[in-house]
C-alpha positions, 0 to 999 in steps of 0.5 A, spaced: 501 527 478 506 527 484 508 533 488 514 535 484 514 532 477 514 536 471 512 534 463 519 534 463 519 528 466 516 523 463 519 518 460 518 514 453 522 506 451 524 501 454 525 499 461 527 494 465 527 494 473 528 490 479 529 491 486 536 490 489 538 491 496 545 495 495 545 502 495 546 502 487 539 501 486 535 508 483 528 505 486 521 504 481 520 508 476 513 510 478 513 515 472 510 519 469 510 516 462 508 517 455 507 512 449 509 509 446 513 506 453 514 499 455 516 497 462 519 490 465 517 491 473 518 486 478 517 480 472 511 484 470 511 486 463 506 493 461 506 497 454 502 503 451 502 504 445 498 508 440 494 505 435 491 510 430 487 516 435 488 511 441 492 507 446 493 500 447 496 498 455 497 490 456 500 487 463 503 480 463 506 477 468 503 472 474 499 468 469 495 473 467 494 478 461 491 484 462 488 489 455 485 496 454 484 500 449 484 508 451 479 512 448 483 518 450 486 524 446 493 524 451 494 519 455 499 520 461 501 513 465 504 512 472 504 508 478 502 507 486 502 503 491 495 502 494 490 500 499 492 492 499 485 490 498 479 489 493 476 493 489 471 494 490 472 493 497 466 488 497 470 482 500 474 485 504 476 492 506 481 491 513 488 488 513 490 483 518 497 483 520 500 477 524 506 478 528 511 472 527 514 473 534 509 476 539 510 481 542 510 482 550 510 490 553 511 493 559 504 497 563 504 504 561 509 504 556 509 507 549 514 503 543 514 503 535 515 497 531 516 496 524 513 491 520 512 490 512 505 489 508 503 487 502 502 492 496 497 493 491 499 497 485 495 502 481 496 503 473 493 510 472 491 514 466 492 522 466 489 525 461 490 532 458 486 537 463 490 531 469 484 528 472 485 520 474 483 514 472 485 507 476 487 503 470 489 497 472 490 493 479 494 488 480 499 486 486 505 481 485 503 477 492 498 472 492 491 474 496 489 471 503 483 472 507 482 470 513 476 471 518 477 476 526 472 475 530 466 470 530 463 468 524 457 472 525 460 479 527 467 478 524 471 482 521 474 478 513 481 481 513 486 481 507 491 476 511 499 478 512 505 474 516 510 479 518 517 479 522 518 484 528 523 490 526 526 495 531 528 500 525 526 501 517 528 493 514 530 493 507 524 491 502 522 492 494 518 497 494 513 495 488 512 489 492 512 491 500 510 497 504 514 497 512 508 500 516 510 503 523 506 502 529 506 506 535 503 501 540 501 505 546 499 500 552 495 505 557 493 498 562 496 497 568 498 490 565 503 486 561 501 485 554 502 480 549 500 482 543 500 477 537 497 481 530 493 489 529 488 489 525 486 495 520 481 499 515 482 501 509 478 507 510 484 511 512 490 508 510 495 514 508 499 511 504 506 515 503 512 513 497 519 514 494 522 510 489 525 506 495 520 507 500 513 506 500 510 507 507 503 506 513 504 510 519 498 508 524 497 507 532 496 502 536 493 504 543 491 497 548 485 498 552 483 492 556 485 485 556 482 483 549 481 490 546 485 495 541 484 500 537 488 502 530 488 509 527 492 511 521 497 518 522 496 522 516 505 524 515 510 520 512 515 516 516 521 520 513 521 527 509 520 528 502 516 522 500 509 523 496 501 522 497 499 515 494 493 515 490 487 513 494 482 507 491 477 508 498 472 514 499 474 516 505 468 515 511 467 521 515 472 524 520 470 520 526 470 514 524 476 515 518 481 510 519 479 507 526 479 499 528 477 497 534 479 490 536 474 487 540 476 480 540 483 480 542 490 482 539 
């Protein structure tokens, strides 16, 4: 359950959602919810409904159907946005994203850009004594991979394109997250810099019903070699921690990426 929230909140019926670059829209309604509910997100129609002592959940949408059955006293649903990486991370467990419009920095200098990334969402059962369980995953982008590095030592990432932003650009939160990146050029060169690579070991992602959000450095050290690290604090007040689907690795290496074949 997300800071804040109370059982007074949770929300039962039908609802429909779809994301509008207005100052009317009221934002995902991530929950909580309790059955019976059904739910129209993004084109992504999900249900709970009870079925004797148990509960049934469907997801369709994207071509694909999804059913459980819910062997559980009560049942809370929700939803967060996560890592945008397979689970298990057996594939993949970095995030490539390639700049549209590279980006050419001065020595010395220190300067935060905005890009967007693809999310994945998380349908998560709470049950009565509030423990979670990842429910269900799906995402309403379609998966890219693509190899950084050499074929031996590389690394496979989740690819993503994205155009260059200097504030917070609009974007539907069930679909996309805006990444802020502080790049550091700590050289004594002009850099260009074309695409940043990141673990998912780390990622702290943060969420409001209009914003879900990274926070992550970029710090250039040589001509060909960077590192990403993640920053653990939201990019605007009052957001809420994500459910996190990765096991942290240790303190030392949590987050940290280095770019060792050119950015």
């Amino acid at each position: 359950m997300a800071p804040g929230e109370n059982r007074a909140d949770e929300k039962t019926g039908m609802l429909a959602w779809s994301h509008q670059d207005d100052s009317q829209n009221e934002g995902v309604p991530w929950g909580p919810f309790r059955s019976p509910v059904y739910l129209t997100l993004g084109g992504i129609r999900i249900s709970m409904e009870e079925k004797g002592s148990n509960y049934i959940y469907r997801r369709e949408g994207g071509g694909e159907t999804v059913d459980k059955v819910i062997l559980a006293e009560t049942g809370i649903l929700r939803f967060s946005p996560v890592e945008p990486l397979p689970r298990p991370p057996g594939l993949s467990a970095h995030l490539l994203i390639d700049f549209a419009w590279s980006v050419v920095m001065e020595p010395r200098a220190e300067r935060s850009i905005y890009v967007l990334f693809p999310l994945s969402i998380a349908a998560i059962i709470e049950n009565r004594r509030k423990e979670d369980n990842l429910l269900d995953l799906f995402s309403l982008n379609k998966s890219k991979y693509t190899l950084y590095g050499n074929v031996r030592e590389g690394l496979i990432c989740r690819y993503w394109q994205s155009e260059i932003y200097e504030s917070i650009p609009p974007a539907n939160p069930f679909e996309l997250g805006i990444l802020q990146i502080e790049i550091k050029n700590s050289t004594a060169k002009w850099v260009e810099i074309n695409k940043a690579v990141f673990s998912a070991y780390g990622m702290k992602i943060y969420f409001s019903p209009n914003l879900v959000t990274l926070n992550a450095v970029m710090k250039i050290a040589g001509d060909q070699t960077a590192e990403t690290t993640f920053i653990d604090k939201p990019i605007q007040a009052g957001m809420h921690e994500a459910w996190c689907q990765f096991i942290p690795k240790p303190l030392t290496q949590q987050g940290r990426t280095i770019m060792g074949e050119g950015y």
